[in-house]
VEXVEXVEX-790797 format. One record per residue (C-alpha): x, y, z; residue number from 1; chain. Coordinates in Angstrom, 3 decimals. Layout:
<nodes>
node east->X | north->Y | up->Z | num->NUM | cadena->A $
...
</nodes>
This chain:
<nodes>
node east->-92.077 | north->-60.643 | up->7.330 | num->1 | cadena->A $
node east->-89.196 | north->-63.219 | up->7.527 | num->2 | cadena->A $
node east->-87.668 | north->-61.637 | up->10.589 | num->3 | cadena->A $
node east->-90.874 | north->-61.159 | up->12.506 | num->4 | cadena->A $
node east->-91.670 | north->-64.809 | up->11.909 | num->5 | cadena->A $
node east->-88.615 | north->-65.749 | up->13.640 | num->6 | cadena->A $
node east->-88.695 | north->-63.130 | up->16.788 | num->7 | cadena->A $
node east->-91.927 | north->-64.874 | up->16.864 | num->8 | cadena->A $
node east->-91.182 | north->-67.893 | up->16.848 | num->9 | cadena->A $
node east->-87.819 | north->-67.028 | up->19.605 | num->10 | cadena->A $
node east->-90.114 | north->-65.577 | up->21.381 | num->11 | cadena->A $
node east->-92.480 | north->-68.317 | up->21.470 | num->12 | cadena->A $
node east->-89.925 | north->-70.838 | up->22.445 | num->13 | cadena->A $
node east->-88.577 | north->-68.763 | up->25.103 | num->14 | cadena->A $
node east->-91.893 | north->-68.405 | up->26.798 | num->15 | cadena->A $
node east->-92.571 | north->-72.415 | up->26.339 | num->16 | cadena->A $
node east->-89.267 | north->-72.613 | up->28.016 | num->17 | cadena->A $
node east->-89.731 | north->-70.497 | up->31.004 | num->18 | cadena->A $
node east->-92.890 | north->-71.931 | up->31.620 | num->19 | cadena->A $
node east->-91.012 | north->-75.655 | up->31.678 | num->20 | cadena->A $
node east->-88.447 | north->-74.501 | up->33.612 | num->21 | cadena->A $
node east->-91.165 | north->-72.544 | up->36.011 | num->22 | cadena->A $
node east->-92.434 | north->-76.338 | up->36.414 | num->23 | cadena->A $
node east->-89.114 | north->-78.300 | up->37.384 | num->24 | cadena->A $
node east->-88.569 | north->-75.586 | up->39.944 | num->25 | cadena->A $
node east->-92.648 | north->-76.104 | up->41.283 | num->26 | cadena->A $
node east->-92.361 | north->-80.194 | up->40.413 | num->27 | cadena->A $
node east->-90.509 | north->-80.730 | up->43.831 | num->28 | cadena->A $
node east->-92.879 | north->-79.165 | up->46.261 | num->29 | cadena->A $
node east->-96.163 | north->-79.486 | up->44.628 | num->30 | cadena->A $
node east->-96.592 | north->-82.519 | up->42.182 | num->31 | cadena->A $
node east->-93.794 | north->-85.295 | up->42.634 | num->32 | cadena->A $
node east->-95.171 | north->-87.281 | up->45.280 | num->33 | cadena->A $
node east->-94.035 | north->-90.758 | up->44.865 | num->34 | cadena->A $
node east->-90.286 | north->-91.719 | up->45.460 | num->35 | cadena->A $
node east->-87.905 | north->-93.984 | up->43.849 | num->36 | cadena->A $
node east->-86.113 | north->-95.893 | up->45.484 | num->37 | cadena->A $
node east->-85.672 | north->-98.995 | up->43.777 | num->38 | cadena->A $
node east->-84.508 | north->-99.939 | up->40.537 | num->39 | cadena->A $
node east->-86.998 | north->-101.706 | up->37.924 | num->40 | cadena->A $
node east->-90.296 | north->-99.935 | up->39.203 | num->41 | cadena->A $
node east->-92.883 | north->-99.080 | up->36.886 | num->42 | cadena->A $
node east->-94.491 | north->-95.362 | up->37.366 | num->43 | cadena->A $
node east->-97.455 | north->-93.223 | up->36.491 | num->44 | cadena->A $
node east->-97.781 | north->-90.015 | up->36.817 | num->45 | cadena->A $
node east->-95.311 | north->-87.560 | up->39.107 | num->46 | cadena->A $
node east->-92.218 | north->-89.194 | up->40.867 | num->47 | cadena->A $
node east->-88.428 | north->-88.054 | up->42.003 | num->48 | cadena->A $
node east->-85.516 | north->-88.998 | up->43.119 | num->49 | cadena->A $
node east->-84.367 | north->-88.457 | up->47.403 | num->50 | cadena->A $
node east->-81.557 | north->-89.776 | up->46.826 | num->51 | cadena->A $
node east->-78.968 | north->-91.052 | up->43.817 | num->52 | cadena->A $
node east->-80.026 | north->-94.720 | up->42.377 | num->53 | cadena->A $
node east->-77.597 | north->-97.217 | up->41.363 | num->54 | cadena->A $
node east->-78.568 | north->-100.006 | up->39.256 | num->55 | cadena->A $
node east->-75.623 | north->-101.594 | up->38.602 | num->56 | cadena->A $
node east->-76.319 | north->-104.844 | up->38.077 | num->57 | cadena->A $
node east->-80.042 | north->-104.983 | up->37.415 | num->58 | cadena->A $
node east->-80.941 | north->-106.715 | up->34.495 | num->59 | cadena->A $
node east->-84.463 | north->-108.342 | up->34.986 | num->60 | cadena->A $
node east->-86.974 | north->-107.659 | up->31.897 | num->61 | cadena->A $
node east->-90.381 | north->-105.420 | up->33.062 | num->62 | cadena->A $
node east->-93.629 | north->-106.996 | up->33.059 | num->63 | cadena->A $
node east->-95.742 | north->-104.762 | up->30.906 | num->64 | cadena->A $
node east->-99.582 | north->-105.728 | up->31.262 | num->65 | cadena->A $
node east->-100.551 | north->-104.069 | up->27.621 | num->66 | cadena->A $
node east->-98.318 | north->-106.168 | up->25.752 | num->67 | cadena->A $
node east->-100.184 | north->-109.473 | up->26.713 | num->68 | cadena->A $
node east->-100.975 | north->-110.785 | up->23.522 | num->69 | cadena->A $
node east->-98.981 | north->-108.444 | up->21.323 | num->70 | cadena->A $
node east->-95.278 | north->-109.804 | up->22.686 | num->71 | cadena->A $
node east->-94.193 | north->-113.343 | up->24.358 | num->72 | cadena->A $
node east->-92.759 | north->-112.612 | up->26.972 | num->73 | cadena->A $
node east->-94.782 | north->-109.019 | up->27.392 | num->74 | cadena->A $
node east->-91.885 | north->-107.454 | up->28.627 | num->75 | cadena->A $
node east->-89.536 | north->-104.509 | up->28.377 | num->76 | cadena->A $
node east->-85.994 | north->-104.417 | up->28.190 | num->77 | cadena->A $
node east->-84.477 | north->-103.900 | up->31.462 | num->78 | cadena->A $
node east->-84.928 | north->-100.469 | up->32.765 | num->79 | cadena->A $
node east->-83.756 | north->-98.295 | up->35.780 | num->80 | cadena->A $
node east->-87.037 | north->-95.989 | up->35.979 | num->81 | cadena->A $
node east->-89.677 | north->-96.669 | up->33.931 | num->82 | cadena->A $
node east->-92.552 | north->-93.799 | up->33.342 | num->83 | cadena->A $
node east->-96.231 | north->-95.426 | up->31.949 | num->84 | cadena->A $
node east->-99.288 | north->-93.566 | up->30.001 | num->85 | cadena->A $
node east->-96.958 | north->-89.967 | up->30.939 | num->86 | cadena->A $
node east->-96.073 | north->-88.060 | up->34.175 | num->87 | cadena->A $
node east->-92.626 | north->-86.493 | up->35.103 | num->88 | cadena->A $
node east->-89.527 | north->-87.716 | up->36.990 | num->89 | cadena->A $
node east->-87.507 | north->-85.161 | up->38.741 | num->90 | cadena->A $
node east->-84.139 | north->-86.274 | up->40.206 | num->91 | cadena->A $
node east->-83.920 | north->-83.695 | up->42.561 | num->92 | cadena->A $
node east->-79.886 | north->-83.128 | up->41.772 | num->93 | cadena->A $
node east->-79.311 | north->-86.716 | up->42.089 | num->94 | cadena->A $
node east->-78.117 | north->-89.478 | up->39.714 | num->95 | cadena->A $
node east->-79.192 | north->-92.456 | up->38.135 | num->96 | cadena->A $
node east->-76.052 | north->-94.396 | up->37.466 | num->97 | cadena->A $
node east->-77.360 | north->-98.035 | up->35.201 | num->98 | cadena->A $
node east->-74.104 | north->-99.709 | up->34.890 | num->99 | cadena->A $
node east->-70.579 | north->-100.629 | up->36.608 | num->100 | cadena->A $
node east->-67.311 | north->-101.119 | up->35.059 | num->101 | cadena->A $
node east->-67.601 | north->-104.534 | up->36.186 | num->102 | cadena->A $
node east->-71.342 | north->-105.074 | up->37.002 | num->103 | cadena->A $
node east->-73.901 | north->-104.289 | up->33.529 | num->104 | cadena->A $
node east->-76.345 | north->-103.356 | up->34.626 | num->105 | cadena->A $
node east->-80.299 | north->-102.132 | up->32.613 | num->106 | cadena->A $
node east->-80.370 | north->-101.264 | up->28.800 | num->107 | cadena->A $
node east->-82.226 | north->-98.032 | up->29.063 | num->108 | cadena->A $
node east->-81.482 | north->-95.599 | up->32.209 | num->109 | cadena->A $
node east->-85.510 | north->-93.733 | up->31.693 | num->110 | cadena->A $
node east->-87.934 | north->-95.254 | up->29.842 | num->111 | cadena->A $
node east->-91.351 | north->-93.747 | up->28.761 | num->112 | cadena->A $
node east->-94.245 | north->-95.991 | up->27.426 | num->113 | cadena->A $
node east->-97.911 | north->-95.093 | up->26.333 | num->114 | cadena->A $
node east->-97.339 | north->-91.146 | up->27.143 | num->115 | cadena->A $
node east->-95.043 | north->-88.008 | up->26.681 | num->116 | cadena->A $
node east->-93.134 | north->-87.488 | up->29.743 | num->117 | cadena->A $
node east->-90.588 | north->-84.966 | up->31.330 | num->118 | cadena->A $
node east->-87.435 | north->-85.530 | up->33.065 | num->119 | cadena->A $
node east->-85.271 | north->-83.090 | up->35.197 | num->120 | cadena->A $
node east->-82.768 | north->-81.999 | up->37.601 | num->121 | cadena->A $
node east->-79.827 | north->-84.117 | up->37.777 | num->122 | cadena->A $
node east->-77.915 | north->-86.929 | up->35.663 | num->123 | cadena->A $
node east->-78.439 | north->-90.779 | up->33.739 | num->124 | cadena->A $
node east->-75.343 | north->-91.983 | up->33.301 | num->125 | cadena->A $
node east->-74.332 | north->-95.641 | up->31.765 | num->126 | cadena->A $
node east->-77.031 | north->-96.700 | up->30.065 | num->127 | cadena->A $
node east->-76.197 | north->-100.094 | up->27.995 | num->128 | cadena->A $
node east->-78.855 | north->-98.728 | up->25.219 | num->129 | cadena->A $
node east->-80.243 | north->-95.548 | up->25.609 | num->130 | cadena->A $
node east->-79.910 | north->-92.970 | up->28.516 | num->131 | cadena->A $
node east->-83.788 | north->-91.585 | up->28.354 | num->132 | cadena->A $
node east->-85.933 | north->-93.008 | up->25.832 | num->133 | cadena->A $
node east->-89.880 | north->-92.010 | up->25.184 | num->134 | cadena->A $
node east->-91.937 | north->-93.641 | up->22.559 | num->135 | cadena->A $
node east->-93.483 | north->-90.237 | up->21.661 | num->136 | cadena->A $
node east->-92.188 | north->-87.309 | up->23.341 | num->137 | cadena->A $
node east->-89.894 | north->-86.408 | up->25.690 | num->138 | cadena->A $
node east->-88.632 | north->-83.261 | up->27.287 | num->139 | cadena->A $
node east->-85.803 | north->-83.047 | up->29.136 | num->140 | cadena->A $
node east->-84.220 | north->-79.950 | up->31.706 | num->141 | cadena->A $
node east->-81.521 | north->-79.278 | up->33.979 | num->142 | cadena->A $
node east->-80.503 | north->-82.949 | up->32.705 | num->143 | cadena->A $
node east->-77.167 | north->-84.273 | up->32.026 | num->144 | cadena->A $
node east->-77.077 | north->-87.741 | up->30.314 | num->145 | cadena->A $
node east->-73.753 | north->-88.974 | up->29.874 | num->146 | cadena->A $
node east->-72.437 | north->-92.369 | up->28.683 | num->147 | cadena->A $
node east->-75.281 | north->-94.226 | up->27.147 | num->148 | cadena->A $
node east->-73.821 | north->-96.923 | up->25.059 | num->149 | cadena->A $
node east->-76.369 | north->-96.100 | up->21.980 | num->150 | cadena->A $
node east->-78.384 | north->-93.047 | up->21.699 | num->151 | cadena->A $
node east->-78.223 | north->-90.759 | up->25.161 | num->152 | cadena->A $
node east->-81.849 | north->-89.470 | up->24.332 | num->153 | cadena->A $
node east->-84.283 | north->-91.025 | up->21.841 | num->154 | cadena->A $
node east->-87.544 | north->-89.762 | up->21.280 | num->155 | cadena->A $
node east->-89.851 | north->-91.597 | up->18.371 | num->156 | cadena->A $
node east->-91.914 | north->-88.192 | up->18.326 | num->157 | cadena->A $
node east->-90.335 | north->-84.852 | up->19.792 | num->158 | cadena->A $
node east->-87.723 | north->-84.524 | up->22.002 | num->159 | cadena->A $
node east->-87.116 | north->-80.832 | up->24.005 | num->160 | cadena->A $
node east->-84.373 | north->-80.317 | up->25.349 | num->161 | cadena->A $
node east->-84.500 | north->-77.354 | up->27.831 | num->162 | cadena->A $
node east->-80.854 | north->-76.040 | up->30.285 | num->163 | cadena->A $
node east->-79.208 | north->-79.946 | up->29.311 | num->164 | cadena->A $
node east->-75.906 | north->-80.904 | up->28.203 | num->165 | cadena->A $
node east->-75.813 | north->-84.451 | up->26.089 | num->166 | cadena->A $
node east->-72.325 | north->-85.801 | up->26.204 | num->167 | cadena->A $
node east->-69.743 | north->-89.036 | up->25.893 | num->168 | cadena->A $
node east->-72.568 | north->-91.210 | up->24.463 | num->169 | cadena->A $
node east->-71.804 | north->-94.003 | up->21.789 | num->170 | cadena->A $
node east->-74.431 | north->-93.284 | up->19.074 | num->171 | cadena->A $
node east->-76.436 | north->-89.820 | up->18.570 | num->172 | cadena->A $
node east->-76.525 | north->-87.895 | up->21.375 | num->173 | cadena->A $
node east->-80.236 | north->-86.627 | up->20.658 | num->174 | cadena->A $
node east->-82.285 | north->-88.908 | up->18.030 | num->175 | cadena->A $
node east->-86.090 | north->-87.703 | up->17.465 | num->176 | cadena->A $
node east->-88.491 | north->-89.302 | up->14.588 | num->177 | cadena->A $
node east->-89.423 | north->-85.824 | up->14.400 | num->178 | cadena->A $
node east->-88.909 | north->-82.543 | up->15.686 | num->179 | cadena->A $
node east->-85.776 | north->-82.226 | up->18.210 | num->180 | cadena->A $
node east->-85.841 | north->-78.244 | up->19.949 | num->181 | cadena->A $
node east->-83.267 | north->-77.277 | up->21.949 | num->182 | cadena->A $
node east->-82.700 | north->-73.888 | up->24.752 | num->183 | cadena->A $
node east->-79.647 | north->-73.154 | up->26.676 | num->184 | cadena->A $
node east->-78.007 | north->-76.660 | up->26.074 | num->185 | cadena->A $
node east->-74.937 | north->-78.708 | up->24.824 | num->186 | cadena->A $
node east->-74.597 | north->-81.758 | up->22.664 | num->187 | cadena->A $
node east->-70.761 | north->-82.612 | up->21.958 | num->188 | cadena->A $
node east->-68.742 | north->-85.464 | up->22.305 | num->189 | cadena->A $
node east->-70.688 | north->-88.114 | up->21.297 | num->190 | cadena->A $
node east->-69.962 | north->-91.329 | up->19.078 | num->191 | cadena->A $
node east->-72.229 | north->-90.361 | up->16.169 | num->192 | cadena->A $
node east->-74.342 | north->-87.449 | up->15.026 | num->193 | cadena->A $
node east->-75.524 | north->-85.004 | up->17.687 | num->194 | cadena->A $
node east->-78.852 | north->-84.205 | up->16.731 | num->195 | cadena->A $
node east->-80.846 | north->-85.771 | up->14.405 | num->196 | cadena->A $
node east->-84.286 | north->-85.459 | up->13.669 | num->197 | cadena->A $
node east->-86.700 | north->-84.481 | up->10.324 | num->198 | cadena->A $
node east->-86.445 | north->-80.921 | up->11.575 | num->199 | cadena->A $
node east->-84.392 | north->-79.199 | up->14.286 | num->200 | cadena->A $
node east->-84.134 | north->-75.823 | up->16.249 | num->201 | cadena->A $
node east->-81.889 | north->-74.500 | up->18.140 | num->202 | cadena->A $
node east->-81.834 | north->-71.904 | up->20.457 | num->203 | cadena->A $
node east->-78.890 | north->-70.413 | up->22.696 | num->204 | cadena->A $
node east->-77.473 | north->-73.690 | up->21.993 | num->205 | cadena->A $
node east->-73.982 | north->-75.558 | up->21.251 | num->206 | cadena->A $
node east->-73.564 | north->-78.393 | up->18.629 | num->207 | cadena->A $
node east->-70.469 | north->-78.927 | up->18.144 | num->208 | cadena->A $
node east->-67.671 | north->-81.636 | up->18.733 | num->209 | cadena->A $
node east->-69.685 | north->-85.082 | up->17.386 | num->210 | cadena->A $
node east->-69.064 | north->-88.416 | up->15.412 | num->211 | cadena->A $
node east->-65.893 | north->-88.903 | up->17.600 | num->212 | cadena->A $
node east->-66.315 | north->-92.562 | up->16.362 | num->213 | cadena->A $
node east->-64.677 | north->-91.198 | up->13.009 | num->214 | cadena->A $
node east->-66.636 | north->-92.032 | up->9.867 | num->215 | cadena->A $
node east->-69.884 | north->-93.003 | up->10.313 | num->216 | cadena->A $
node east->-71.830 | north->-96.446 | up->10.042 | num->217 | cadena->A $
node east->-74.068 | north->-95.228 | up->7.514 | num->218 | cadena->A $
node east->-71.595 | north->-92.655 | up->5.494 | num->219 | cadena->A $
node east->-67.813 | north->-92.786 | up->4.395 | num->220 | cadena->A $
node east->-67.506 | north->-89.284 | up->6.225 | num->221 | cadena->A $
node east->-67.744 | north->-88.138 | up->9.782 | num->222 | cadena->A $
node east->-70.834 | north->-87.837 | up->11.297 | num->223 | cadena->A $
node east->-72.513 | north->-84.539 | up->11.451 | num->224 | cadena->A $
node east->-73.447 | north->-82.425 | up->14.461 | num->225 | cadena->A $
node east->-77.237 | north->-81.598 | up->12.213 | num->226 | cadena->A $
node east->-78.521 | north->-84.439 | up->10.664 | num->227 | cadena->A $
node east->-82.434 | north->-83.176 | up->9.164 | num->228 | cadena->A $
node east->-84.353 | north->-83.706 | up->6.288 | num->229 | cadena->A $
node east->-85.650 | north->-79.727 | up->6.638 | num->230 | cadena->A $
node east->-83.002 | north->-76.689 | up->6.980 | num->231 | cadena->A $
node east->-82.228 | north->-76.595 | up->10.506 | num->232 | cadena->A $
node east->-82.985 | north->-73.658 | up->12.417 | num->233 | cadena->A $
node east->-80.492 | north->-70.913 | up->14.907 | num->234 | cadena->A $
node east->-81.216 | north->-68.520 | up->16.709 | num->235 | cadena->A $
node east->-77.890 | north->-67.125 | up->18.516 | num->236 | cadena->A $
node east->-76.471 | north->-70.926 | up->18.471 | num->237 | cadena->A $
node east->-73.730 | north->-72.747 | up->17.227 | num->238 | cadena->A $
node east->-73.109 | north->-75.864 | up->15.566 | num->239 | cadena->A $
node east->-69.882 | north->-77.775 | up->13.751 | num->240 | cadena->A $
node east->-71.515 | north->-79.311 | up->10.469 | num->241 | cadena->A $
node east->-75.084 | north->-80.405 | up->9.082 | num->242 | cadena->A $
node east->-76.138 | north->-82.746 | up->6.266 | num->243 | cadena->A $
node east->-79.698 | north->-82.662 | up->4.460 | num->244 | cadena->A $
node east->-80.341 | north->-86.298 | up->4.149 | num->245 | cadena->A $
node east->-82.615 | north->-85.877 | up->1.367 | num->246 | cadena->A $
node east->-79.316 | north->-85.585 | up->-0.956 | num->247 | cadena->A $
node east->-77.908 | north->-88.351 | up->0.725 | num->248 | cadena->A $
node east->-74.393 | north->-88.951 | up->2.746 | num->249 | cadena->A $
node east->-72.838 | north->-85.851 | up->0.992 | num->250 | cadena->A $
node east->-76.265 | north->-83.279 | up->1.333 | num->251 | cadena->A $
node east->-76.037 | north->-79.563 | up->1.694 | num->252 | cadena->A $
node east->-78.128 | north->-76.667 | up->2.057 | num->253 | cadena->A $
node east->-78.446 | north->-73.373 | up->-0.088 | num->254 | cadena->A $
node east->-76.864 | north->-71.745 | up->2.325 | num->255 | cadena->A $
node east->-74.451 | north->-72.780 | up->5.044 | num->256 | cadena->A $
node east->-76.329 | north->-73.535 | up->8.258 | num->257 | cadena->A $
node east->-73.081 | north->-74.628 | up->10.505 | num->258 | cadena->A $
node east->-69.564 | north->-73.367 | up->10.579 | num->259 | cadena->A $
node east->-67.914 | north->-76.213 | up->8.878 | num->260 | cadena->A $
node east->-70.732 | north->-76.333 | up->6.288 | num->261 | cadena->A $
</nodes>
């Protein structure tokens, strides 16, 4: 019974992510019909990307109508793209570059309020906070997000991560308050941990490579690739070390989950 639960749930996961990836491929010709051009817009529903967007040096705070009365200012940090009450972004191969060497530029590179959203098809690069950030879920494919000075994706809910590599970022490279599921992608090289989330699952995935910081903030040790409260799940993946966080800094698992474990 245990190993038809998991060829159902691989099989599940691999037909949610087909489907997904069936809709980046459509998103271009069929449901992104407004273009960005222009850094600091506010969006709902389906946009892209005709051509790469640089926003070094844009730092203005976003008006944000539904925070009058709840925040003073009702603003938002400063943000390259931002994606209201859900709807999809799809770069179209192109990149969204948020900072200079010599010119800061916006905190977060994608930012998704009030909704779930989906972003795909190219990179975010130099984000002073976060690369893509969703407070409740976000999926992600065909995305590379590279050199986000905090967290390169942060999701308060889920986060999916579908054909992406997450790389070179300060903190995590994938933070979700809940469930983080990955297919087909790579999160190495980053500051901190590289996922971490209450539960995670991987599929066809590498974690390997994180907390190149050192020891971590939180822990006298390094940082590890898995950081969960549940036993992390693989399915023909690969990751460097995990730690159960319900035993604290030091937190193992019956059985080994990574290859350092």
């Amino acid at each position: 019974m245990r190993f038809l639960s998991h060829r159902r749930a691989l099989l599940s996961f691999a037909l949610a992510a087909a489907l997904f990836a069936m809709m980046l491929s459509r998103s271009a010709t069929t449901s992104a019909q407004v273009e960005v051009n222009t850094c600091g817009q506010v969006y709902s529903g389906d946009v892209y990307l005709s051509a790469d967007l640089d926003c070094s040096g844009f730092r203005d705070p976003i008006y944000i109508p539904e925070f009058e009365g709840k925040l003073i200012p009702p603003t938002f940090a400063s943000t390259a793209v931002l994606i209201k009450h859900g709807g999809t972004l799809d770069l179209r191969g192109h990149t969204i570059n948020v900072s200079g060497p010599a010119t800061p530029g916006s905190e977060f590179g994608v930012a998704c309020l009030f909704g779930n959203c989906k972003i795909s098809n190219g990179a975010v690069t130099n984000a002073l906070v976060h690369g893509v950030a969703g407070d409740r879920d976000v999926e992600i494919g065909n995305l590379t997000i590279t050199n986000s000075g905090q967290e390169g994706l942060q999701a308060n809910r889920r986060a999916v991560i579908v054909d992406s590599i997450v790389t070179g970022n300060a903190g995590d490279g994938v933070r979700a308050g809940r469930l983080a599921k990955l297919s087909g992608s790579t999160v190495s090289g980053n500051g901190e941990n590289g996922v971490g989330a209450r539960s995670i699952k991987l599929w066809d995935s590498i974690v390997t490579g994180n907390s190149t910081i050192g020891l971590c903030p939180s822990c006298p040790n390094a940082c590890p690739d898995l950081r969960s409260r549940s036993r992390p799940r693989l399915y023909n993946s690969t990751c460097g070390r995990s730690l159960n966080v319900r035993y604290g800094c030091s937190g193992g698992w019956r059985r080994p989950v990574c290859t350092g474990d």
